[in-house]
C-alpha positions as CSV (number, residue, x, y, z in Angstrom):
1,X,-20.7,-33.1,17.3
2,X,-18.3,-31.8,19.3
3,X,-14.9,-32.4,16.8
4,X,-17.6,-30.6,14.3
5,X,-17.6,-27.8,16.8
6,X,-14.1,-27.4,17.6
7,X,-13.1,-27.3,13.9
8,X,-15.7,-25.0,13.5
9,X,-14.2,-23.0,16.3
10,X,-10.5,-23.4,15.2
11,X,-11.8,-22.1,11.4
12,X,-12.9,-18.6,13.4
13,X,-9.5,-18.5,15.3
14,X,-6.8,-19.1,12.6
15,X,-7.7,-15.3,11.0
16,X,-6.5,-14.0,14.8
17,X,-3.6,-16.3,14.4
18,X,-2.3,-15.5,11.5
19,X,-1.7,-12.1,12.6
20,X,-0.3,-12.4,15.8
21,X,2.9,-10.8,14.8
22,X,4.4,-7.8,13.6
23,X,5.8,-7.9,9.8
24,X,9.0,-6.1,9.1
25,X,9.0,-5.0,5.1
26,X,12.6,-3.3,3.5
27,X,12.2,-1.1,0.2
28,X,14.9,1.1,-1.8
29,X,14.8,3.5,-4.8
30,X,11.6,5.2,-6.2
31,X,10.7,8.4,-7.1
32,X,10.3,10.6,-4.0
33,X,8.9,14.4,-4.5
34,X,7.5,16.6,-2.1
35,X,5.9,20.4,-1.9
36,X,3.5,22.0,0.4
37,X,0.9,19.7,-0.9
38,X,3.0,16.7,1.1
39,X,5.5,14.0,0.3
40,X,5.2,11.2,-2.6
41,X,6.9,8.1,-3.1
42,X,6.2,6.0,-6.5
43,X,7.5,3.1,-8.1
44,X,10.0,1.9,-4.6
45,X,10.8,-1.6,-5.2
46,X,9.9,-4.0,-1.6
47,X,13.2,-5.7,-1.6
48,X,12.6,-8.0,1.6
49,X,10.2,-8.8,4.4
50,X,10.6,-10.9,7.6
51,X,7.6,-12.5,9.3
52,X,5.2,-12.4,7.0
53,X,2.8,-15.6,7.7
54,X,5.4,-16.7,10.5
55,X,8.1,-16.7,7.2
56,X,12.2,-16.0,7.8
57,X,13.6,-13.5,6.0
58,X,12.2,-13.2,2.0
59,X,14.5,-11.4,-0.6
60,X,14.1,-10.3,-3.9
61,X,12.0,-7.8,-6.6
62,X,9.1,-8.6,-4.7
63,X,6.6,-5.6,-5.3
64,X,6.2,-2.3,-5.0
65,X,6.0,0.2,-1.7
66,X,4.0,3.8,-2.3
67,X,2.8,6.1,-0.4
68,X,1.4,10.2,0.3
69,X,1.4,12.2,2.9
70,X,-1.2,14.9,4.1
71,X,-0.3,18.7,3.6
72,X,3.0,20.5,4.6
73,X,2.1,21.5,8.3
74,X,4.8,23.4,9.7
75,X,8.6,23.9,8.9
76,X,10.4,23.7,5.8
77,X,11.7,21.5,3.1
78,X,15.1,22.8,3.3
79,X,15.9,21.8,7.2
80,X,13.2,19.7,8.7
81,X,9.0,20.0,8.3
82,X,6.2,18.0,9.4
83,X,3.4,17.0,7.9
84,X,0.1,16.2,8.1
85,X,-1.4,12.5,8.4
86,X,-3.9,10.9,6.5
87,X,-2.6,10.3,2.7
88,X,-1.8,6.6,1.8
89,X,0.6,4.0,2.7
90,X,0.0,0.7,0.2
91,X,2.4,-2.4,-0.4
92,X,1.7,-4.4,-3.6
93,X,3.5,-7.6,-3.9
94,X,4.4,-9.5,-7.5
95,X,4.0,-13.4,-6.0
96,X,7.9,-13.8,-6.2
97,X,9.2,-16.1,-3.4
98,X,6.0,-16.6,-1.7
99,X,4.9,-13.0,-1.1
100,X,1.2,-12.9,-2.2
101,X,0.3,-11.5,-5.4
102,X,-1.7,-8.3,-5.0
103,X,-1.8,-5.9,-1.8
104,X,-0.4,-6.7,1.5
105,X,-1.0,-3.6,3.1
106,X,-3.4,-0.7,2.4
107,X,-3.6,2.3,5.2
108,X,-3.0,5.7,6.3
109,X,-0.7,7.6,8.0
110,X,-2.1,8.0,11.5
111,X,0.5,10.3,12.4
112,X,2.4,13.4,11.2
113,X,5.3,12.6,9.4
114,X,7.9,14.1,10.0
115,X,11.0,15.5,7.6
116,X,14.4,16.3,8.7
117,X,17.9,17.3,7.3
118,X,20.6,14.5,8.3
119,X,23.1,17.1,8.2
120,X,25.0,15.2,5.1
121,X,25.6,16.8,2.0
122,X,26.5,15.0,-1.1
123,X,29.6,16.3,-3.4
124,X,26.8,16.8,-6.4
125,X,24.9,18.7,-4.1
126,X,22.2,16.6,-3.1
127,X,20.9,16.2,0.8
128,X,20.4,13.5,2.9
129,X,16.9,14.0,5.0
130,X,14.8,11.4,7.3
131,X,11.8,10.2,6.7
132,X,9.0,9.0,9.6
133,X,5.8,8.1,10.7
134,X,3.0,5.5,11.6
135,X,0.3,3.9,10.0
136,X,-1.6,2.2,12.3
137,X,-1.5,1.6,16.0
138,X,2.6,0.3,16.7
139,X,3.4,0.9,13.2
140,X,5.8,2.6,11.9
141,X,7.5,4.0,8.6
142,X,11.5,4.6,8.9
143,X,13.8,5.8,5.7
144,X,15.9,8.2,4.5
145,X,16.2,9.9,1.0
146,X,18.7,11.6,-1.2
147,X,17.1,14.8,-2.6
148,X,17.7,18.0,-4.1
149,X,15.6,21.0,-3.6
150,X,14.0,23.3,-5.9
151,X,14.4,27.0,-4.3
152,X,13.2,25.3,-1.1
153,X,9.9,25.4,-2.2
154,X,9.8,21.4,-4.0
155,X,11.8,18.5,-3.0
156,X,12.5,15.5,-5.5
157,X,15.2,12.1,-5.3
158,X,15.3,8.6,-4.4
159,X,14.7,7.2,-1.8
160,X,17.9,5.2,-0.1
161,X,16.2,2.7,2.0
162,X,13.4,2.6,3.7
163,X,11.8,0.3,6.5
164,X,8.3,-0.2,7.7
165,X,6.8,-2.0,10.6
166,X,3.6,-3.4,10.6
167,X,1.0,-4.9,13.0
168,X,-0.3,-7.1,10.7
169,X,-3.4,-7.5,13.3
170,X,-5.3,-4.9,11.7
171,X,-4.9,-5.5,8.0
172,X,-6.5,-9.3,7.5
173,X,-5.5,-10.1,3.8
174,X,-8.7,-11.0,1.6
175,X,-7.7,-15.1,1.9
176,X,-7.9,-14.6,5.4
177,X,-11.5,-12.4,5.5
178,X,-12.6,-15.2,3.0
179,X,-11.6,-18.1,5.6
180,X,-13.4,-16.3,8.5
181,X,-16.6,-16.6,6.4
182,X,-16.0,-20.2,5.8
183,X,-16.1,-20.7,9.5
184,X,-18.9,-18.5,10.2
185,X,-20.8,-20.8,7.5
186,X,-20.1,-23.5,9.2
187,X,-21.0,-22.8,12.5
188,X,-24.7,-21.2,10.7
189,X,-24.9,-24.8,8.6
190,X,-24.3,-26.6,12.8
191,X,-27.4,-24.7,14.1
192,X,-29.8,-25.3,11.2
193,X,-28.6,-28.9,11.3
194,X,-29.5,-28.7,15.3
195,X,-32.8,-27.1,14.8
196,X,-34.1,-29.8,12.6
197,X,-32.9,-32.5,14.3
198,X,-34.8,-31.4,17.5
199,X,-37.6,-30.8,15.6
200,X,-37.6,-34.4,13.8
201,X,-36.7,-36.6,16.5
202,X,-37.2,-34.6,19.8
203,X,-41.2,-34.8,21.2
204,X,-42.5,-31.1,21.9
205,X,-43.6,-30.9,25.4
């Protein structure tokens, strides 16, 4: 009864384990594009992440990064702005080299992001800006893209790299939310077993 009980008990625990840790994801390239209405990347490849299930370093085509912002708040396109949170913030992976199949990550920015001009100009004209913001409580979105503007009214480029921190913690994956219920079936399947057996073989008083 009691090994029944700690397994039952080490099945509840291993969701909490298995996010113990912050994940550190890398993406380049993408379509970035940006107005009043906020900032959009599309179509970033996720190139690498490091501590994914307790994994080293994993390298490759492995999926996709995206992401909105909320609305322009202040500032400008053309120097630095800042903009609203809320939006999305969602990595897919493709199951290459381990990385699940499906998405990883699925949140909101939780903070303004904020915009600004690197002070680098490219010879074809193009500029160099910053990209940050969190999505989620000690987690937080770093890049940088190569843009050009539009009358300093649109923004639109690539994105040169970008790098995201998450506290896996708050995101259990669906495997994960699937084992908790296994444990929590369990321990309901212990107690029924319990109640009968009392009632069977233990006199009422």
């Amino acid at each position: 009864m009691k090994r029944t009980l700690l397994l039952a008990v080490l099945s509840l625990a291993l969701p909490l384990a298995a996010f113990a840790d912050n994940v550190d994801f890398s993406n380049n390239g993408g379509t970035l594009t940006g107005s009043s209405a906020g900032l959009t990347l599309t179509g970033s490849m996720f190139t690498e992440v490091v501590g994914l299930n307790g994994n080293g370093p994993v390298q490759g085509d492995l999926g996709t990064i995206s992401f909105t912002t909320g609305s322009l708040l202040s500032g400008s396109l053309a120097t630095s702005a800042v903009f609203n949170a809320g939006g999305s913030f969602v990595i897919t992976g493709n199951g290459t080299n381990g990385v699940p199949n499906g998405v990883i990550f699925s949140g909101t920015f939780t903070s303004t992001v904020t915009w600004t001009f690197s002070g680098v100009t490219l010879p074809d004209g193009s500029e160099i800006f910053d990209i940050a913001g969190n999505v989620g409580p000690g987690s937080t979105v770093q890049g940088y893209a190569v843009v050009s503007l539009d009358g300093f009214t649109t923004v639109s480029g690539t994105v040169g790299s970008g790098d995201t921190i998450i506290s896996m913690s708050a995101v259990p994956e669906p495997g994960t939310l699937a084992l908790f219920g296994t444990g929590l079936a369990g321990l309901a399947a212990m107690v029924r077993r319990k109640k009968f057996f009392t009632r069977k073989f233990m006199p009422s008083s």
